[in-house]
Structures are given as C-alpha cells and as structure tokens.
KOLDOKE-147714 format. One record per residue (C-alpha): x, y, z; residue number from 1; residue in three letters. Coordinates in steps of 0.5 Angstrom, whole numbers, plus 500, padded with zeros to 3 digits. Layout:
! residues N
ATOM	X	Y	Z	num	residuo
ATOM	X	Y	Z	NUM	ALA
...
//
This chain:
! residues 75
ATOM	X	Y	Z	num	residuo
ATOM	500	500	500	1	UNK
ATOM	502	507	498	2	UNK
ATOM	500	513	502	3	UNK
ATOM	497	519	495	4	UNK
ATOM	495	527	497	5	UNK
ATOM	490	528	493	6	UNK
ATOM	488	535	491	7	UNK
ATOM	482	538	486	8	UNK
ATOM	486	542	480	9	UNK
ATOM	481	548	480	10	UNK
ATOM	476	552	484	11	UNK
ATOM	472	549	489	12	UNK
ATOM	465	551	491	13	UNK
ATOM	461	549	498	14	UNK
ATOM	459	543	499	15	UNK
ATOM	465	539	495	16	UNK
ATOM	472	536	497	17	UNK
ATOM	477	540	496	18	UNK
ATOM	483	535	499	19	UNK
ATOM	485	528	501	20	UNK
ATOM	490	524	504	21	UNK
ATOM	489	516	502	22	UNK
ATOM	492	510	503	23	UNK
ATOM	492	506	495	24	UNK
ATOM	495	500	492	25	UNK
ATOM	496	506	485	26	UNK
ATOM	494	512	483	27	UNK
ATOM	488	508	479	28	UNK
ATOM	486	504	486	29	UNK
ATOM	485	512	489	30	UNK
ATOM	481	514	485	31	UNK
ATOM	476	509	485	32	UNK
ATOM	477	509	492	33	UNK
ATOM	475	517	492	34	UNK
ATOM	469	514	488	35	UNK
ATOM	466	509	492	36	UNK
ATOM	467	513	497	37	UNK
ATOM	463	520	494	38	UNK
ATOM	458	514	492	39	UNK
ATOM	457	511	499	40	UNK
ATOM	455	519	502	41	UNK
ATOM	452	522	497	42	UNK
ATOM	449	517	492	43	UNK
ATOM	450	515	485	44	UNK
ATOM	451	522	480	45	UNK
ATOM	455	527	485	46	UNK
ATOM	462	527	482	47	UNK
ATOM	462	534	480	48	UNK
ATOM	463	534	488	49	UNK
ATOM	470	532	487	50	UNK
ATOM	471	537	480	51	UNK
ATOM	469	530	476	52	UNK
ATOM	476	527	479	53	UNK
ATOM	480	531	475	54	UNK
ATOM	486	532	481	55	UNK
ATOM	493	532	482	56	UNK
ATOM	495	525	485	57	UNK
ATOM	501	526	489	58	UNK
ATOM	505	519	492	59	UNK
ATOM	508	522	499	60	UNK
ATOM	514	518	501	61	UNK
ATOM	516	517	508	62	UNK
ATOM	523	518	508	63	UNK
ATOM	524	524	513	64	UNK
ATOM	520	528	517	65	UNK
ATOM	514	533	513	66	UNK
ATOM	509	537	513	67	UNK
ATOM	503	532	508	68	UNK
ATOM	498	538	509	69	UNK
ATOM	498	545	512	70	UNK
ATOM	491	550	509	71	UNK
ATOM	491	557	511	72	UNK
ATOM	484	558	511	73	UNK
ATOM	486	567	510	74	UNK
ATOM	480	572	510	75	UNK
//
C-alpha cells in the first residue's frame, strides 16, 4: 500500500472535496476508492463534488519528517 495526497485541480465550491489523504495500491485504486466512497455518502451521480475527478494525485514518501497537509483557510 502506498500512502496519495489528492487535490481538485480548479476551484472548488460549498459542499465539494477539495483534498484528501488515502491509502491505495495505485493511482487508478485512488480514485476508485474516491468513488465508492462519494457513492456510498452522497448517492450515484455526484461527481461534480470531487470537479469530475480531475485531480492531481500525488504519491507521498515516508522517507523523512514532512508536512502531508497544511491549509490556511485566509480571510
């Protein structure tokens, strides 16, 4: 298992994922994962939530102390 930062690629509204942390086999497994999972809490048809899956999928080493994700939510 590999440990994927996933981000939306685009601007994101209320009531979409912006980001997520997962644990996958593969990039493909990530975003099938992503899926089930949108299916299961929000019922078939709501991939817009997650901008259609067009994400950046981005495999995160554990080589040395880092910072997975940080948001500053400014204002």
């Amino acid at each position: 298992m590999k440990l994927y930062l996933v981000y939306r690629n685009g601007n994101v509204d209320l009531d979409e994922y912006e980001s997520a942390i997962v644990i996958a086999d593969s990039r493909e497994a990530v975003i099938e994962l992503l899926k089930a999972n949108l299916e299961k809490r929000h019922g078939a048809g709501n991939e817009e939530m997650w901008g259609n899956f067009d994400v950046t999928i981005t495999e995160i080493l554990l080589d040395e102390p880092k910072i997975i994700l940080q948001m500053l939510c400014g204002g």
